[in-house]
PDB file of N, CA, C and O in Angstrom:
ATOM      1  N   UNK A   1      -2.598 -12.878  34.773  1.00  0.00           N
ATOM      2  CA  UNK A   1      -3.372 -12.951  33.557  1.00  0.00           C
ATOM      3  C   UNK A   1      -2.663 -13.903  32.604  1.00  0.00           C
ATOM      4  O   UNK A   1      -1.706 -13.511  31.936  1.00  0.00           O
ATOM      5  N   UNK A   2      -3.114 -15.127  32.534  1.00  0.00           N
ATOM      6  CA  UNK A   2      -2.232 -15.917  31.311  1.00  0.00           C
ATOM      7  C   UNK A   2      -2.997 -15.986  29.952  1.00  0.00           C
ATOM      8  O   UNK A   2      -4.206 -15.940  29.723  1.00  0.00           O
ATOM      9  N   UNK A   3      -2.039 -16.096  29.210  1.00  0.00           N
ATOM     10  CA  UNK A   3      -1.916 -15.662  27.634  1.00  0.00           C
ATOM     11  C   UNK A   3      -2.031 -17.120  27.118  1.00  0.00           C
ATOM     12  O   UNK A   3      -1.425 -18.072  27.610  1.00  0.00           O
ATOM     13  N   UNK A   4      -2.791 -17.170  26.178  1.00  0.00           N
ATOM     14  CA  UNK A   4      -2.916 -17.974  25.019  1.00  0.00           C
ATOM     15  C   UNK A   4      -1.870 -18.228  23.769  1.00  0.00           C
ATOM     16  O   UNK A   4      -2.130 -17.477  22.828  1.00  0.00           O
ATOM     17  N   UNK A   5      -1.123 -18.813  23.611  1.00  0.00           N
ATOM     18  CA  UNK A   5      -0.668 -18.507  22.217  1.00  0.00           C
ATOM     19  C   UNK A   5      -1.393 -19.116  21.026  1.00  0.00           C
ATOM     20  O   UNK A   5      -2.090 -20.131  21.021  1.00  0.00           O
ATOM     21  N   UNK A   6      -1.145 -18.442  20.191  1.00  0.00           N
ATOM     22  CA  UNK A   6      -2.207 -18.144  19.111  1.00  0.00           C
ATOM     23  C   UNK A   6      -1.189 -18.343  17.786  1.00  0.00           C
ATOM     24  O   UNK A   6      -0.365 -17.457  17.562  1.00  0.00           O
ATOM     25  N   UNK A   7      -1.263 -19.559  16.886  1.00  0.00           N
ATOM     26  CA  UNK A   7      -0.085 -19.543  16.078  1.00  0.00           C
ATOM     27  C   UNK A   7      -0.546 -18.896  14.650  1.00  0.00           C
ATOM     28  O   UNK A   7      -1.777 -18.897  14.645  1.00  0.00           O
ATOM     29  N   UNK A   8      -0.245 -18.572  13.938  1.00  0.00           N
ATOM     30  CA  UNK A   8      -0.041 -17.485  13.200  1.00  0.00           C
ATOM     31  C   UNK A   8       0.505 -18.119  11.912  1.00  0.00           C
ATOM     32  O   UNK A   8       1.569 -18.682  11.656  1.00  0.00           O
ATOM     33  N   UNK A   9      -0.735 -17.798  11.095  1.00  0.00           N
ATOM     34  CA  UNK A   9      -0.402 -18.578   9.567  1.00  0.00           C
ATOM     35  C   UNK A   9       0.702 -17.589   8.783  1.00  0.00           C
ATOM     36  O   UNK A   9       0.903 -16.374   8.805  1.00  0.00           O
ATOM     37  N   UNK A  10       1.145 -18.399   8.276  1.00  0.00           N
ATOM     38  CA  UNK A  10       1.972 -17.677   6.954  1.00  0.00           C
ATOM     39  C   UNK A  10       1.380 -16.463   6.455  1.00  0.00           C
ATOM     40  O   UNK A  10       2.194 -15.577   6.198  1.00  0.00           O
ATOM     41  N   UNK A  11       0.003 -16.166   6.228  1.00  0.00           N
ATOM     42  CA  UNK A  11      -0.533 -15.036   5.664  1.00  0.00           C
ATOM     43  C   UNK A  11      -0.726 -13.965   6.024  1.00  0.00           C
ATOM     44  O   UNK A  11      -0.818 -12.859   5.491  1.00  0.00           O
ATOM     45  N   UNK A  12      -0.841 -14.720   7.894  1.00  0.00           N
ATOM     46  CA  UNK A  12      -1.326 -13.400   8.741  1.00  0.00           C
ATOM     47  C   UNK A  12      -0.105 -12.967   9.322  1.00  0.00           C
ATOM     48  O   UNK A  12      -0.189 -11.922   9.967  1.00  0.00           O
ATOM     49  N   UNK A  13       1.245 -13.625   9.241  1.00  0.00           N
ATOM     50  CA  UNK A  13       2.480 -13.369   9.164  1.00  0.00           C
ATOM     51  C   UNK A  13       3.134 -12.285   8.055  1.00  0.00           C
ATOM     52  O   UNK A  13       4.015 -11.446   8.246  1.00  0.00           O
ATOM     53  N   UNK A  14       2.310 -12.633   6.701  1.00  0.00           N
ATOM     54  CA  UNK A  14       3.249 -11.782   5.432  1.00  0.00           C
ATOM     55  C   UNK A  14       2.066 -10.733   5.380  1.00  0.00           C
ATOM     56  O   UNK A  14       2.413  -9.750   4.725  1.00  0.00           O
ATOM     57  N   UNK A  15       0.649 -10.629   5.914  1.00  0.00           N
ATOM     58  CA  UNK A  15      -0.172  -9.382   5.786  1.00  0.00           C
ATOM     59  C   UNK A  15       0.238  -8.073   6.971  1.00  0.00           C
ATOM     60  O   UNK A  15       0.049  -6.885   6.710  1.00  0.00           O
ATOM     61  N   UNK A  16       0.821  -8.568   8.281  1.00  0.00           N
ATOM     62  CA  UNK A  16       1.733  -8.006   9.153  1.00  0.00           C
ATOM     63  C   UNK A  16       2.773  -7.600   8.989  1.00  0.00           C
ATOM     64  O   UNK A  16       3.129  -6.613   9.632  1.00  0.00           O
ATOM     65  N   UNK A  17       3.330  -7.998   8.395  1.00  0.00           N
ATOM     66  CA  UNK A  17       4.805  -7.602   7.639  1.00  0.00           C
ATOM     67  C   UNK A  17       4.707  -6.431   7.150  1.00  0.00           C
ATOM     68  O   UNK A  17       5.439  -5.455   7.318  1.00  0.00           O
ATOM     69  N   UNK A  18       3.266  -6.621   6.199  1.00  0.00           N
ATOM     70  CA  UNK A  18       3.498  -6.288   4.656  1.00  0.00           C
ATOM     71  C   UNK A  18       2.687  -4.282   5.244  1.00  0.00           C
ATOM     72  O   UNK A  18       2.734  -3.242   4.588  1.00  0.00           O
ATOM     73  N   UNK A  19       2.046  -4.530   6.693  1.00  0.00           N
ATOM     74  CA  UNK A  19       1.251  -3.367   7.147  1.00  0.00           C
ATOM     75  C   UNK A  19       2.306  -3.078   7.760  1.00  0.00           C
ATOM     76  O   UNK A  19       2.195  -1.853   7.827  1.00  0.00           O
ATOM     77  N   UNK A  20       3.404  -3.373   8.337  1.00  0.00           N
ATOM     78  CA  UNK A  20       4.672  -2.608   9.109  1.00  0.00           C
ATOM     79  C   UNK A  20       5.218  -2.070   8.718  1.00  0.00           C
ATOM     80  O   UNK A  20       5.756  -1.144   9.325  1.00  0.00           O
ATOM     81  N   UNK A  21       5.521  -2.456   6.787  1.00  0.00           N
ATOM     82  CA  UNK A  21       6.700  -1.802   5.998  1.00  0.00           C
ATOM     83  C   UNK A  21       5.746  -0.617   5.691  1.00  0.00           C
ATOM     84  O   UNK A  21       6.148   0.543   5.783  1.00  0.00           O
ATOM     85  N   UNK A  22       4.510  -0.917   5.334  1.00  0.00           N
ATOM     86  CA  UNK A  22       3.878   0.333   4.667  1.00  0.00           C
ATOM     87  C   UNK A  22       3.721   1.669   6.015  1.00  0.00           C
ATOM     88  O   UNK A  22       3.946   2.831   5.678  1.00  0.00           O
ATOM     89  N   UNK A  23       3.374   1.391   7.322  1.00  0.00           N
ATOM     90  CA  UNK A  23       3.544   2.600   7.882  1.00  0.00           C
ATOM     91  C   UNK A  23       4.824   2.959   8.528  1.00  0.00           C
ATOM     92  O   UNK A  23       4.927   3.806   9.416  1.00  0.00           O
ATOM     93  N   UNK A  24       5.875   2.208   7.990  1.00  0.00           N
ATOM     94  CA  UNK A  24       7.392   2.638   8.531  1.00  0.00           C
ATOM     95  C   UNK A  24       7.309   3.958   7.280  1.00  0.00           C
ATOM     96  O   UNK A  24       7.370   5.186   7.318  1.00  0.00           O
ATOM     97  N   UNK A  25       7.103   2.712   5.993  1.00  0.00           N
ATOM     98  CA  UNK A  25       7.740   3.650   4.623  1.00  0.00           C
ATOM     99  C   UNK A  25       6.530   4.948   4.877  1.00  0.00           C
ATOM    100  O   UNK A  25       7.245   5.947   4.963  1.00  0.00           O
ATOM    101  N   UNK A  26       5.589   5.246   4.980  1.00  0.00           N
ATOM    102  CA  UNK A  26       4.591   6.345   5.755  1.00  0.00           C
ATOM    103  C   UNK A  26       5.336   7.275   6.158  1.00  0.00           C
ATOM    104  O   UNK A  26       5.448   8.355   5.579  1.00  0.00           O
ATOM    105  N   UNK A  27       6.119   6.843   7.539  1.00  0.00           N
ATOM    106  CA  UNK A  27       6.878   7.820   8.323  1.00  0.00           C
ATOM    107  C   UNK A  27       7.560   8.046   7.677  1.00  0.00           C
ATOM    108  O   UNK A  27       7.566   9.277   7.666  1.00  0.00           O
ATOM    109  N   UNK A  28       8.581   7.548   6.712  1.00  0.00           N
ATOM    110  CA  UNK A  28       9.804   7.822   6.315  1.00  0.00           C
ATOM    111  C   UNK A  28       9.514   9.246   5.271  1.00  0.00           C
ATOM    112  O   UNK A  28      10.241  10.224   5.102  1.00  0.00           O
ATOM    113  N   UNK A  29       8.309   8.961   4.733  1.00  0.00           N
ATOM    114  CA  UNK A  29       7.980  10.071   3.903  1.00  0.00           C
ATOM    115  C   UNK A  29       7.410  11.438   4.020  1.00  0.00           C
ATOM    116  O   UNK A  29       7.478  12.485   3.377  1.00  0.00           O
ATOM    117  N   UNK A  30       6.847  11.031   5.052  1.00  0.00           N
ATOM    118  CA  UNK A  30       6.091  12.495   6.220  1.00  0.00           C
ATOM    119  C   UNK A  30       7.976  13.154   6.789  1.00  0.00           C
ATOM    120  O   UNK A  30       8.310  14.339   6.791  1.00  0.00           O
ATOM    121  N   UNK A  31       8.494  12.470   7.025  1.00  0.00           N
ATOM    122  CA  UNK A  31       9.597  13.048   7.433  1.00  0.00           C
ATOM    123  C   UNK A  31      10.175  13.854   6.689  1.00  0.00           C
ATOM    124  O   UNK A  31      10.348  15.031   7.006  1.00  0.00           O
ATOM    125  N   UNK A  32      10.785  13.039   4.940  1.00  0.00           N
ATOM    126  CA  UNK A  32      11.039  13.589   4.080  1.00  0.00           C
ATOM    127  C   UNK A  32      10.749  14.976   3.654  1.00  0.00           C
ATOM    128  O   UNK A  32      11.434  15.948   3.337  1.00  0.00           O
ATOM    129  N   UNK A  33       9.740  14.769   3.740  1.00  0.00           N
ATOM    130  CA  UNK A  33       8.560  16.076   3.137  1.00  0.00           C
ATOM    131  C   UNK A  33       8.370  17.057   4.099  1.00  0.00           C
ATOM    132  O   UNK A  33       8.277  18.226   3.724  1.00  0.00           O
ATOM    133  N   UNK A  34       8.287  16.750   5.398  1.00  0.00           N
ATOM    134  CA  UNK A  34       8.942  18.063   6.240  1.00  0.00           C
ATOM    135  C   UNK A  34      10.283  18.857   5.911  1.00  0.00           C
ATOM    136  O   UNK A  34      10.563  20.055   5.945  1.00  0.00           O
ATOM    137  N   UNK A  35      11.206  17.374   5.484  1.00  0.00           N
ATOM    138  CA  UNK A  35      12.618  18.027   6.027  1.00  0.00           C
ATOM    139  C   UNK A  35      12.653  19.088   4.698  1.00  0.00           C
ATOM    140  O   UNK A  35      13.091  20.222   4.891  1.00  0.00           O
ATOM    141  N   UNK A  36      12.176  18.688   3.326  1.00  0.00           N
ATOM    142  CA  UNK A  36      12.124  19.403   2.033  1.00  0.00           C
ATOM    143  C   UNK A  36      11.786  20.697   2.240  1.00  0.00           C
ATOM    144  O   UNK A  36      12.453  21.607   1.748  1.00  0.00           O
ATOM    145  N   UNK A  37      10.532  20.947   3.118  1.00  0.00           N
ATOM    146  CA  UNK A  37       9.656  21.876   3.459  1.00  0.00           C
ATOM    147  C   UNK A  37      10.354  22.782   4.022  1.00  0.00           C
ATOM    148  O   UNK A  37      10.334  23.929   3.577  1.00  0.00           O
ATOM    149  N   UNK A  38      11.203  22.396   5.246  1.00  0.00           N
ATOM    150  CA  UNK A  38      11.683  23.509   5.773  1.00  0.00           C
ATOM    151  C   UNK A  38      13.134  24.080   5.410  1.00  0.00           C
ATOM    152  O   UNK A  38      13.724  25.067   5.849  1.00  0.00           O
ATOM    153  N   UNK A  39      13.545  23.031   4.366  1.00  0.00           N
ATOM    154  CA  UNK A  39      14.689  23.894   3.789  1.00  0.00           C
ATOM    155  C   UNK A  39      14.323  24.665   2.688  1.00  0.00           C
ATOM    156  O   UNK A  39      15.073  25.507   2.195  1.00  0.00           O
ATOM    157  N   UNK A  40      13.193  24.413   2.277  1.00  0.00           N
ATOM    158  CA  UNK A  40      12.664  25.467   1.183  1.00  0.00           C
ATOM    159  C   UNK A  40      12.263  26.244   2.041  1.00  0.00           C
ATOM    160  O   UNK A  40      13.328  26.862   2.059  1.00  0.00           O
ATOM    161  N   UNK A  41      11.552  26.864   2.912  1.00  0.00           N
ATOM    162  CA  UNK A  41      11.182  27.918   3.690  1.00  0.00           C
ATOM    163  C   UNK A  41      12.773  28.417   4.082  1.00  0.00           C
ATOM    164  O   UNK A  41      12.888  29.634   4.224  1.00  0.00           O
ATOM    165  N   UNK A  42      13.349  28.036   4.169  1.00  0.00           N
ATOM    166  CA  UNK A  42      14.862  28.739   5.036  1.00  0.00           C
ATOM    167  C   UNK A  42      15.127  29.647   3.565  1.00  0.00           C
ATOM    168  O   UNK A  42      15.296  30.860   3.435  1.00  0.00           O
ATOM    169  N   UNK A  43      15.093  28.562   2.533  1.00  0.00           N
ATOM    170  CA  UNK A  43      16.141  29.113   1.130  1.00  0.00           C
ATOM    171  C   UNK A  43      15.816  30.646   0.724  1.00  0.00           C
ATOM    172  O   UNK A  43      16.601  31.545   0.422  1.00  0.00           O
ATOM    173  N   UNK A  44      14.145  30.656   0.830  1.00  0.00           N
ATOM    174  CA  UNK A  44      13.040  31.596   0.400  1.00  0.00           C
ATOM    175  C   UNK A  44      13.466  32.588   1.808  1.00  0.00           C
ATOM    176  O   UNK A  44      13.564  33.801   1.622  1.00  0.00           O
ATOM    177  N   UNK A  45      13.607  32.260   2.613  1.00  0.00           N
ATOM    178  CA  UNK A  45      14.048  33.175   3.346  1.00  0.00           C
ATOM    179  C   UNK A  45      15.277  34.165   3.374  1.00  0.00           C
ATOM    180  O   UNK A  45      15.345  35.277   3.899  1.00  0.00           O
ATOM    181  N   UNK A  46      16.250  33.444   2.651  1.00  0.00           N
ATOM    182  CA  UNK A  46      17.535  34.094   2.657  1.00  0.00           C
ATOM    183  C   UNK A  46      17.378  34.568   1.077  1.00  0.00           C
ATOM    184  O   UNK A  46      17.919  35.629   0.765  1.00  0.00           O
ATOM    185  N   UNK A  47      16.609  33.766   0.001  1.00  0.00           N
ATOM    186  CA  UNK A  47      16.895  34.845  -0.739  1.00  0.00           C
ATOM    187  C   UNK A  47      15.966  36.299  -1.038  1.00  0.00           C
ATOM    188  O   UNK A  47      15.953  37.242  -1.830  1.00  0.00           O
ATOM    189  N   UNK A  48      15.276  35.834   0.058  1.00  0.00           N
ATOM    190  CA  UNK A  48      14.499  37.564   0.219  1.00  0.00           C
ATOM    191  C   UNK A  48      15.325  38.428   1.194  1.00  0.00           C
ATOM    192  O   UNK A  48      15.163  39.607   0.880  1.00  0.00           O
ATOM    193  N   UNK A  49      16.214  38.291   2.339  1.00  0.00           N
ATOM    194  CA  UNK A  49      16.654  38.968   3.074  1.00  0.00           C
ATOM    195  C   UNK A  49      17.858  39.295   1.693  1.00  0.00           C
ATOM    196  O   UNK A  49      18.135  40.383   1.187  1.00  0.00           O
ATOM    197  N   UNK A  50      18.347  38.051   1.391  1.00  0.00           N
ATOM    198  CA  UNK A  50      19.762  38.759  -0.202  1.00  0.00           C
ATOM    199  C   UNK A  50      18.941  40.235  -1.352  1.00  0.00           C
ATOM    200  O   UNK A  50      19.382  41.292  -1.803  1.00  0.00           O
ATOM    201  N   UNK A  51      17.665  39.557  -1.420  1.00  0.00           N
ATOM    202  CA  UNK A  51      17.418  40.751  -2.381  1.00  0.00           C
ATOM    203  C   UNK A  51      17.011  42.287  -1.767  1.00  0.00           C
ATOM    204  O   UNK A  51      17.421  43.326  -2.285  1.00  0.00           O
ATOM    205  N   UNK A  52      16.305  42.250  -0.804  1.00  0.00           N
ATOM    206  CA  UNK A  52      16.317  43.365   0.233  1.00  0.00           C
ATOM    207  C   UNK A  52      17.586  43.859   0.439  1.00  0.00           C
ATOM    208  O   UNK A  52      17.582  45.088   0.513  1.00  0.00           O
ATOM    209  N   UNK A  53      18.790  43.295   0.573  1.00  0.00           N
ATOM    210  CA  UNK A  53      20.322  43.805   0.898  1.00  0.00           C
ATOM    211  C   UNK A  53      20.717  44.283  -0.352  1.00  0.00           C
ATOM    212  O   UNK A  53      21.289  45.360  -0.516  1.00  0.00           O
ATOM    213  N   UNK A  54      20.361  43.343  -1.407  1.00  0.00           N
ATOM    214  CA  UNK A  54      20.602  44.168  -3.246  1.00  0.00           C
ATOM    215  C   UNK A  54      20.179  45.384  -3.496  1.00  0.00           C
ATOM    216  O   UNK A  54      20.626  46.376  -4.072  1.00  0.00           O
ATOM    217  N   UNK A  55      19.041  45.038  -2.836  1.00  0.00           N
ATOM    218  CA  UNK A  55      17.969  47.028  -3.496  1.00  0.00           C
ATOM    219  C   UNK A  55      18.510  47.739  -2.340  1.00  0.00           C
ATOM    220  O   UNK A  55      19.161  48.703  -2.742  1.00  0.00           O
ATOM    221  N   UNK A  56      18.505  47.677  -1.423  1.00  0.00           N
ATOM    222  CA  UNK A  56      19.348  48.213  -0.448  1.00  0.00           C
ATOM    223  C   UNK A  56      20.334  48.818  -1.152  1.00  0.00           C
ATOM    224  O   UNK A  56      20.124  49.939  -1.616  1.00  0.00           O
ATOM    225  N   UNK A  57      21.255  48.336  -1.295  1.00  0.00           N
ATOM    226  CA  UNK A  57      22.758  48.824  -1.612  1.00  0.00           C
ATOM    227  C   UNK A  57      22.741  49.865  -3.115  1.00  0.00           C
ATOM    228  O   UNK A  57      23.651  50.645  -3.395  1.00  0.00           O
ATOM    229  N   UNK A  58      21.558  49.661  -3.908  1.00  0.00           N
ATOM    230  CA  UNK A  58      21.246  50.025  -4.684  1.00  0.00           C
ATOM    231  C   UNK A  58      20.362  50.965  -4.901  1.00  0.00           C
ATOM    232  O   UNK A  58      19.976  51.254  -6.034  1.00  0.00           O
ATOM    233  N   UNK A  59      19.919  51.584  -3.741  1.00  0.00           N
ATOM    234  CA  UNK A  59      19.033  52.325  -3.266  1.00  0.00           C
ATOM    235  C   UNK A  59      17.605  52.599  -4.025  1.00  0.00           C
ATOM    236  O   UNK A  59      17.001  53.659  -4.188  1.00  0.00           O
ATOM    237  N   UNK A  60      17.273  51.218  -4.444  1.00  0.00           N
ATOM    238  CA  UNK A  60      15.852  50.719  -5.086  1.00  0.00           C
ATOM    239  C   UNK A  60      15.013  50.716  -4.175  1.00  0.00           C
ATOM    240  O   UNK A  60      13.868  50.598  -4.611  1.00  0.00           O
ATOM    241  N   UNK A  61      15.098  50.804  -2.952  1.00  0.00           N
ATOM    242  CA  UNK A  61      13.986  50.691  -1.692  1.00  0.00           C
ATOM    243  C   UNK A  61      13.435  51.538  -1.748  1.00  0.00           C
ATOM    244  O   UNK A  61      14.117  52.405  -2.293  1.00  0.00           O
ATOM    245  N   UNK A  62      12.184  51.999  -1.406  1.00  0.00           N
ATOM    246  CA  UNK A  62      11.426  52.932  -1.533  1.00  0.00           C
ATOM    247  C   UNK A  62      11.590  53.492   0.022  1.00  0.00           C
ATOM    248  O   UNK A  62      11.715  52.554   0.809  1.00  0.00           O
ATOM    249  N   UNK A  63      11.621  54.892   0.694  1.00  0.00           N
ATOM    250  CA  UNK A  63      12.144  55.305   1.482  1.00  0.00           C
ATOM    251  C   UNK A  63      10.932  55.985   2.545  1.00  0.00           C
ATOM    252  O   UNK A  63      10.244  56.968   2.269  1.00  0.00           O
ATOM    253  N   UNK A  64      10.875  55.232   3.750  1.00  0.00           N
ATOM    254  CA  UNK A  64       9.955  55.388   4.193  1.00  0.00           C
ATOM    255  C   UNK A  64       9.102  56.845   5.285  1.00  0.00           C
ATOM    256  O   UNK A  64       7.942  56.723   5.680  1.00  0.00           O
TER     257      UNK A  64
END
């Protein structure tokens, strides 16, 4: 199968560019925003297991 080359203006050079950075910087932010996500879910996690161990020790739990 032979290929054509096809030369490539300056514009359609800097409009390619300019669509690579935007779905790199895309990923970079979907990533971000996971990684935020799941350290806030961890944090919320431990400080509900900490306050459960507080009333616990404090015998604020209601007794089942």
């Amino acid at each position: 199968m032979s290929q054509k080359e096809l030369p490539l203006t300056d514009e359609q050079i800097e409009a390619i560019a300019e669509r690579a950075a935007e779905v790199a910087l895309n990923k970079v932010y979907a990533d971000v925003g996971k990684s935020v996500l799941k350290k806030l879910a961890w944090f919320a996690g431990a400080a509900v297991i900490g306050l459960c161990l507080w009333l616990a020790g404090h015998n604020a739990l209601p007794k089942a």
